[in-house]
C-alpha positions in Angstrom: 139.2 130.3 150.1 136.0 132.1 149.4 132.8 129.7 150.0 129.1 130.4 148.2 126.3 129.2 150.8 122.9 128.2 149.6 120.4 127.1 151.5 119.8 124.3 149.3 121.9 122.3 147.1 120.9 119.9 144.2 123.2 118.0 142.7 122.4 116.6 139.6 120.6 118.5 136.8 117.7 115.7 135.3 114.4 115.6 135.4 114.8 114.8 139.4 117.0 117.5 140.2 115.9 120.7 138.4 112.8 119.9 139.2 113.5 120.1 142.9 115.4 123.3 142.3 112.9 125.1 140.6 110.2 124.0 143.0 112.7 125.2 145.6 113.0 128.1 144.4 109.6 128.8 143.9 108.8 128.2 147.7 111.6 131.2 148.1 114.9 129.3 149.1 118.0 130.4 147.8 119.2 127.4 145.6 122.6 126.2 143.6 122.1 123.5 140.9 125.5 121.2 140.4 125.4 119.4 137.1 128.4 117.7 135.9 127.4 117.8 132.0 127.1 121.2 129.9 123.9 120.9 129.8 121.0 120.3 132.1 118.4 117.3 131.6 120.1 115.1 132.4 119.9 111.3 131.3 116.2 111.3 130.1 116.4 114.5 127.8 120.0 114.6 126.4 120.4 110.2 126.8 117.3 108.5 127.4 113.9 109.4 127.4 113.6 112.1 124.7 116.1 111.0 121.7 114.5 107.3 122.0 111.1 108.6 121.6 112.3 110.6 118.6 113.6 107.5 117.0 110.7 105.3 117.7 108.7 108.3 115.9 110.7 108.1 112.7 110.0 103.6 113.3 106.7 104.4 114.1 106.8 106.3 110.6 108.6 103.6 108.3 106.0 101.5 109.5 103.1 103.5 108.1 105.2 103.6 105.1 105.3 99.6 105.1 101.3 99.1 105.9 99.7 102.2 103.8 100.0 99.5 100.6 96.9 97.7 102.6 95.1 101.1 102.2 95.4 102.2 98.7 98.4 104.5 99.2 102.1 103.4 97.8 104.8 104.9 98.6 108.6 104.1 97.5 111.0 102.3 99.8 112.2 104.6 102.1 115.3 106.5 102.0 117.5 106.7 105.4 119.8 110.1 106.2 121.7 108.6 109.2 123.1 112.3 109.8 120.2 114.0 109.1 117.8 111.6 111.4 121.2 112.8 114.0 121.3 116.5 113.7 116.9 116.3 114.0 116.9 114.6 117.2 119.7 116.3 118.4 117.7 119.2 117.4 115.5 118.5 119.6 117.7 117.6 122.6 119.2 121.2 122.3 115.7 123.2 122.2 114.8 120.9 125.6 118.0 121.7 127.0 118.4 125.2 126.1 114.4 125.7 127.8 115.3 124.4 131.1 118.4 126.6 131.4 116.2 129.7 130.5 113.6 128.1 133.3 116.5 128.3 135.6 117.5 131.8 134.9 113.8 133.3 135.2 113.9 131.5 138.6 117.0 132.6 139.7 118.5 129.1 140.1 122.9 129.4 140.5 123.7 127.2 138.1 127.3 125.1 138.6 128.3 123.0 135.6 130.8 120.6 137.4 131.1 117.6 139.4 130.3 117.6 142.8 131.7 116.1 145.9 130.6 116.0 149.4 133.7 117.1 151.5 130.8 116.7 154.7 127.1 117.0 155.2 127.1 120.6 154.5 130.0 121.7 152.1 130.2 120.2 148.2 133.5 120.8 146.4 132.7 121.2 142.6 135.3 120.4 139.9 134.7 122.5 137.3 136.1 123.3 133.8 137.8 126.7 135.2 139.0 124.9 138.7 137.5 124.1 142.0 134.4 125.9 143.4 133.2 125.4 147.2 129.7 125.5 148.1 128.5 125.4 152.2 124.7 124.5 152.7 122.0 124.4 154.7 120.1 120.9 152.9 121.5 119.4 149.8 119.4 116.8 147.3 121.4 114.3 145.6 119.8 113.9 142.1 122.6 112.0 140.2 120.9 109.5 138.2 122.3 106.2 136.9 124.1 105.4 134.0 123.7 101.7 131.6 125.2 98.4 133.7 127.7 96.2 131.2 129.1 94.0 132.9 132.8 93.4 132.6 133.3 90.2 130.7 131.0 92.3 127.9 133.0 95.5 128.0 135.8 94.6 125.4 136.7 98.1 124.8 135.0 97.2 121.2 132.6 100.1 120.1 130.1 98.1 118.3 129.6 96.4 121.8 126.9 99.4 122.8 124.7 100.8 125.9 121.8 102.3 125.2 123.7 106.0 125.3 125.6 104.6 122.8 122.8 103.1 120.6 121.2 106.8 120.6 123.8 108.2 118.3 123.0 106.0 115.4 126.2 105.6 114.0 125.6 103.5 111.4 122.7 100.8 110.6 124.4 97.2 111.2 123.1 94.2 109.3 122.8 92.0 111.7 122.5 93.0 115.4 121.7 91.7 118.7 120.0 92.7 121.5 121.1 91.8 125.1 118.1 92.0 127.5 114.3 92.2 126.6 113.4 94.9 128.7 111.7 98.1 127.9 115.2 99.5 126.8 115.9 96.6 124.4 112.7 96.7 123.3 112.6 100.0 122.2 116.0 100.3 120.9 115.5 97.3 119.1 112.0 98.4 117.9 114.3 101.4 116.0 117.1 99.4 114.6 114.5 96.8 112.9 112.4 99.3 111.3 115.7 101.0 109.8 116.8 97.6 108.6 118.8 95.7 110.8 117.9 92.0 111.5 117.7 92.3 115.1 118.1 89.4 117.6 116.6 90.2 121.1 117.8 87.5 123.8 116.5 87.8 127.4 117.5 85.6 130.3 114.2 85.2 132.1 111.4 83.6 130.4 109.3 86.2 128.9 110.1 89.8 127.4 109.2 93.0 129.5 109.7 91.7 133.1 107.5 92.8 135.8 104.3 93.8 132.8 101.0 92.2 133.1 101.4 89.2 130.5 98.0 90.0 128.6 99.7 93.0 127.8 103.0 92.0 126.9 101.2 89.0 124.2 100.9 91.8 121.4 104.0 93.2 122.0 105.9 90.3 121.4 103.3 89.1 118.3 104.4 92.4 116.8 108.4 91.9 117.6 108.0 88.6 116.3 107.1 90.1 112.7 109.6 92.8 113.0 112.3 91.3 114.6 114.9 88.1 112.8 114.1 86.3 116.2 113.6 86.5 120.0 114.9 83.9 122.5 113.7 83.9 126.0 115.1 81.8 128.8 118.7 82.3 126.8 121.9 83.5 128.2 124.4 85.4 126.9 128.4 84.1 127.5 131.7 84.9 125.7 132.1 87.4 123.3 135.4 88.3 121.7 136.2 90.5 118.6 136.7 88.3 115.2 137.6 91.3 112.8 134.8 93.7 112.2 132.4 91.8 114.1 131.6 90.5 117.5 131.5 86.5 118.2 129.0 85.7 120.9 127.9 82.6 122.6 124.3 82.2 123.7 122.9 79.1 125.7 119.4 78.8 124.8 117.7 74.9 124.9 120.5 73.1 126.5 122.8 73.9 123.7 125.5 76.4 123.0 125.9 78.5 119.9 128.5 81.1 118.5 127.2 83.7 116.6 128.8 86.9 114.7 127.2 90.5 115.2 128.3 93.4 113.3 126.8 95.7 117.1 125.9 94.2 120.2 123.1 96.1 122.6 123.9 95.5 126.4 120.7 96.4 127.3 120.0 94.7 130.8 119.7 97.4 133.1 121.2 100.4 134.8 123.4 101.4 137.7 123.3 104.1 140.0 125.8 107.0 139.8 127.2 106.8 143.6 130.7 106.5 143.7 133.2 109.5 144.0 130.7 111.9 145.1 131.9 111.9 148.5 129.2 110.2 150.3 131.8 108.4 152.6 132.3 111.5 153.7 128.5 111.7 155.2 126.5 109.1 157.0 124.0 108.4 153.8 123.9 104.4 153.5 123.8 102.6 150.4 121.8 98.8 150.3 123.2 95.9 148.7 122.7 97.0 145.4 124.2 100.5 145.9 121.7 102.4 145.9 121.0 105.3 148.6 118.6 104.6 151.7 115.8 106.9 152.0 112.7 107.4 154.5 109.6 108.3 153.1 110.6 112.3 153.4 113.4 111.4 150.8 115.9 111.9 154.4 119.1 110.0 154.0 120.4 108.9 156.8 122.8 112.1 157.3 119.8 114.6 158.3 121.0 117.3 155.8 121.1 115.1 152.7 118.0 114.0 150.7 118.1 112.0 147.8 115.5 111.3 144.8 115.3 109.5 141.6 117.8 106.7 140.0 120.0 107.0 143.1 117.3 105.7 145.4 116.1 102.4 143.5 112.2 101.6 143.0 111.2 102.1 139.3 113.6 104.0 137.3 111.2 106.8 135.8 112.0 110.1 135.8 108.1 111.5 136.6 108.8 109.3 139.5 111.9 111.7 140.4 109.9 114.6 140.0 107.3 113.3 142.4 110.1 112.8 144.7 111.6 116.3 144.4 108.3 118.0 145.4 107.8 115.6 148.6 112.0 116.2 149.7 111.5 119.9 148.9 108.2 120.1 151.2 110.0 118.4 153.7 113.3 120.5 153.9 110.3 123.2 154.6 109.3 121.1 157.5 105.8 120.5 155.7 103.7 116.9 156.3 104.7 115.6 153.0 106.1 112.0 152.0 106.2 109.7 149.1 103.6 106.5 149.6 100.5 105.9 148.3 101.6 107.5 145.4 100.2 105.9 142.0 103.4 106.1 139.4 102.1 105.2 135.5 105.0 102.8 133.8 105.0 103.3 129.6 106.9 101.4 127.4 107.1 102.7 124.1 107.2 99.7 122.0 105.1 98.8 119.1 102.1 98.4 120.2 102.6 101.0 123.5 102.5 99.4 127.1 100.9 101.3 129.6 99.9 100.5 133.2 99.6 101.9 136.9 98.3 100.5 140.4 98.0 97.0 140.8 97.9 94.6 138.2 96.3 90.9 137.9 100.1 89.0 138.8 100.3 91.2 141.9 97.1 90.8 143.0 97.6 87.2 142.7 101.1 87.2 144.2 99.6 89.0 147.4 96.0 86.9 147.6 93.9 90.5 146.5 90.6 89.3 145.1 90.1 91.2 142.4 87.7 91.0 139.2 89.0 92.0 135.4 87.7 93.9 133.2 88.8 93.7 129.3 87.9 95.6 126.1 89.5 94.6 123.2 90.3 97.0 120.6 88.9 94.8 117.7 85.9 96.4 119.1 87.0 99.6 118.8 86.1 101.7 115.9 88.8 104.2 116.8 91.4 101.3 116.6 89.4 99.8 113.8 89.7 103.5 111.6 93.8 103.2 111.8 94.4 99.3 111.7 95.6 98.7 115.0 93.1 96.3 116.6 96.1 94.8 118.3 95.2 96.6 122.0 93.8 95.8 125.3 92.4 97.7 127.5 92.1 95.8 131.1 90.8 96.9 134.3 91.6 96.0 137.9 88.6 96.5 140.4 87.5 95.7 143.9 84.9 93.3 144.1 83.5 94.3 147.0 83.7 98.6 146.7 84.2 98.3 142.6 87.0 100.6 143.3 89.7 101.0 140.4 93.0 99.5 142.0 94.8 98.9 138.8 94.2 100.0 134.9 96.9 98.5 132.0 96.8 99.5 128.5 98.3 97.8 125.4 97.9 99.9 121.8 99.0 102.5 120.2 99.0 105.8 122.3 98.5 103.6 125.2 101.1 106.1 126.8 98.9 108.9 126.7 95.9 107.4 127.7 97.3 105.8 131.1 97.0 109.1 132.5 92.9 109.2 132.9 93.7 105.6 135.4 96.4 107.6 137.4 93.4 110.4 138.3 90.8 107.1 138.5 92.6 105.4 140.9 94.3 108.1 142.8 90.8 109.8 143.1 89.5 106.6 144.2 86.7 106.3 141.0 85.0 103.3 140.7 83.9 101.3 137.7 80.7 103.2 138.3 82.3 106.5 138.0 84.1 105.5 135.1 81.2 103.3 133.3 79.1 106.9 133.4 81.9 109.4 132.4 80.8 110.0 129.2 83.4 109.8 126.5 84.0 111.4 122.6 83.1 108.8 120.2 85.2 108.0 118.1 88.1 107.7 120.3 90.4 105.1 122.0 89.7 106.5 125.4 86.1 104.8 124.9 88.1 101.8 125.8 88.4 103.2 129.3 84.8 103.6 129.8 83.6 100.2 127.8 86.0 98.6 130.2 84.7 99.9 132.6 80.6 99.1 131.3 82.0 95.6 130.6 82.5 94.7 134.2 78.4 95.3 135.1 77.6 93.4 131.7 76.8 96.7 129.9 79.6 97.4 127.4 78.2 98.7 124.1 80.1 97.2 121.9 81.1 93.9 123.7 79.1 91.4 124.5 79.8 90.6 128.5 78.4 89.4 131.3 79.4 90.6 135.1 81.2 87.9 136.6 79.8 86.7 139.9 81.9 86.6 142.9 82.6 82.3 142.9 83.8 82.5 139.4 87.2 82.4 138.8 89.0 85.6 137.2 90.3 85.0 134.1 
């Protein structure tokens, strides 16, 4: 039996995993990529991340369509291509795809399209379409992402019962379809289906959509579901459901009081698992936690010495720049450099309509731990930027230190919101204060002046706010 050696192995080709093996490679080691699908990118560019921001741009488009009446341009109702809107974002997927293979190649990444398994801590057997392949290591990253969680009195075998892989394809465009969880995946998935003309029911067990955002940006967000949406139902549970000919029955306790209801889809969209069993980890001395996800120290280090592990598998946020982050700081440490993953600042975006966008700490934590903190808030009503495209409906807040006027925490509601986070990533990280960010000067007209204005509103100063600092006995609002 003839055995390849690398000196590192990844396992697992997303965002998490090449990313470690081209940085690998980079730094000179001599490094084998596993990835079980045909393609690399795993979850986020062929599943997740990239073909459900394609779809929320066409939403985000039929929306424009909807509104431009209000600005003296009309339009005809428009018209949808289910297999055209496909073979575009699939488009897409394939041009992503096909670019991080050629990345590979120029960096002289092996490439294994198989699954792996861990036959000890330093050989992987790979099952691969032309038989088995062995591979002896040196260090191996486990990069294997997770996958949607349904749980099992939901699976019914019934394809219009959906995960969020599933809801990608757009098969067809249901009349009437409900939304299991409203978390940033329901949100956003739902956010689609409603603008292409489903009546979309979104029901979430805990008492308020978007778990774990600050509520003052989560308010517009749910103001705007409301209009586009049939109806939401917090604190409502989801029972039975059973096939009754082409549709699915479901019972939902909301108020006390049970109801059944027909769907032509369902969405199960209330979380994700990791992808830990049958790789052979039993095989190792990696440990899993109660949830099943792998143990790691702040090097990334599993608890067998030659096995790291980074992304979905480990647990935290689910993000794949998060994964990234963590394939640089296991890379530096297979090199035996100082490097480990704290203190970092990871940015959170949900790409609803309007955008969420935060990073650091925000107002419940700071609460939750006893952090004084003061807030800072611009509203986008007073932005002229917001004002020039009709979408007054964003926030932009502000977490500072009192006492050093350090930034500890921005948030963002609005459209773009995603890609404005990024300037509180470098504020915070830097350790800017509301000084430093009241004095950056900022292009006029733009939504970024919402940043600085925030930032002018906490000394009292904003331009186009009036504000007051608020002294140190007053109560944050």
């Amino acid at each position: 039996m003839t055995k390849q050696h690398s000196e590192l192995v990844v396992v697992g080709g997303g965002p998490g995993g090449y990313a470690a093996a081209f940085y690998a490679a980079e730094r000179g080691m001599k490094v084998t990529l596993v990835e079980k699908d045909d393609r690399l990118g795993g979850v986020c560019l062929l599943r997740g991340c990239i073909p459900s921001k394609a779809l929320l741009h066409v939403a985000a488009l039929i929306h424009e369509v909807d509104e431009s009446t209000d600005r003296g341009v009309t339009y005809g109702k428009p018209r949808i291509d289910l297999d055209k809107m496909r073979a575009w974002k699939n488009s897409i997927i394939d041009k992503l795809a096909q670019g991080v293979s050629s990345l590979a190649d120029r960096r002289q990444v092996t490439v294994i399209n198989g699954r792996g398994y861990f036959e000890d801590p330093s050989n992987l057997r790979v099952e691969t379409a032309a038989g088995q392949q062995f591979l002896s290591f040196d260090k191996a990253i486990i990069a294997v992402g997770s996958r949607p969680s349904i749980p099992s009195q939901f699976d019914l075998g019934n394809p219009r019962i959906m995960t969020s892989d599933d809801a990608l394809e757009i098969e067809e465009i249901p009349d009437d379809m409900l939304v299991v969880g409203g978390g940033y995946i329901g949100m956003e998935l739902g956010t689609v289906y409603a603008a292409l003309g489903s009546n979309v029911v979104v029901v979430e067990a805990l008492d308020a959509l978007l778990s774990g955002a600050d509520p003052d940006l989560v308010r517009p967000v749910r103001k705007k579901a409301e209009q586009s949406f049939k109806e939401i139902r917090v604190g409502a549970r989801v029972g039975k459901m059973s096939t009754s000919g082409p549709q699915i029955s479901v019972d939902i306790e909301t108020g006390g009081k049970t109801v059944s209801e027909l769907y032509d889809r369902v969405l199960i969209a209330i979380g994700r698992i990791p992808n830990c069993e049958d790789i052979g980890l039993e095989n190792t001395a990696a440990a899993l936690d109660d949830r099943g996800f792998i143990t790691v120290n702040r090097q990334q280090q599993t608890a067998e010495p030659s096995l790291f592990a980074i992304g979905d598998v480990t647990g935290g946020v689910l993000l794949a720049h998060k994964a990234a982050r963590e394939a640089r700081v296991a890379v530096d440490a297979i090199l035996g450099e100082d490097s480990a993953f704290e203190d970092i600042i990871i940015p959170a975006v949900v790409f609803t309509d309007p955008e969420v966008a935060w990073c650091g700490l925000t107002e419940v934590d700071a609460k939750e731990r006893g952090v004084d903190v003061e807030v800072a808030k611009f509203p986008w009503s007073a932005s002229g930027r917001a004002l020039s495209f009709d979408r007054t409906d964003g926030l932009t807040k502000l977490i500072i230190d009192p006492s050093t006027e350090r930034i500890l925490g921005v948030g963002i509601v609005g459209a773009g919101a995603g890609e404005l986070i990024g300037e509180g990533v470098v504020a915070i990280e830097m350790g800017a204060t509301a000084r430093d960010l009241a004095e950056s000067v900022h292009p006029h007209p733009t939504l970024s002046e919402t940043i600085m204005e925030s930032a002018e509103a906490f000394f009292g100063q904003a331009t186009h706010l009036i504000s007051r600092r608020k002294k140190k006995s007053e109560p944050v609002e």
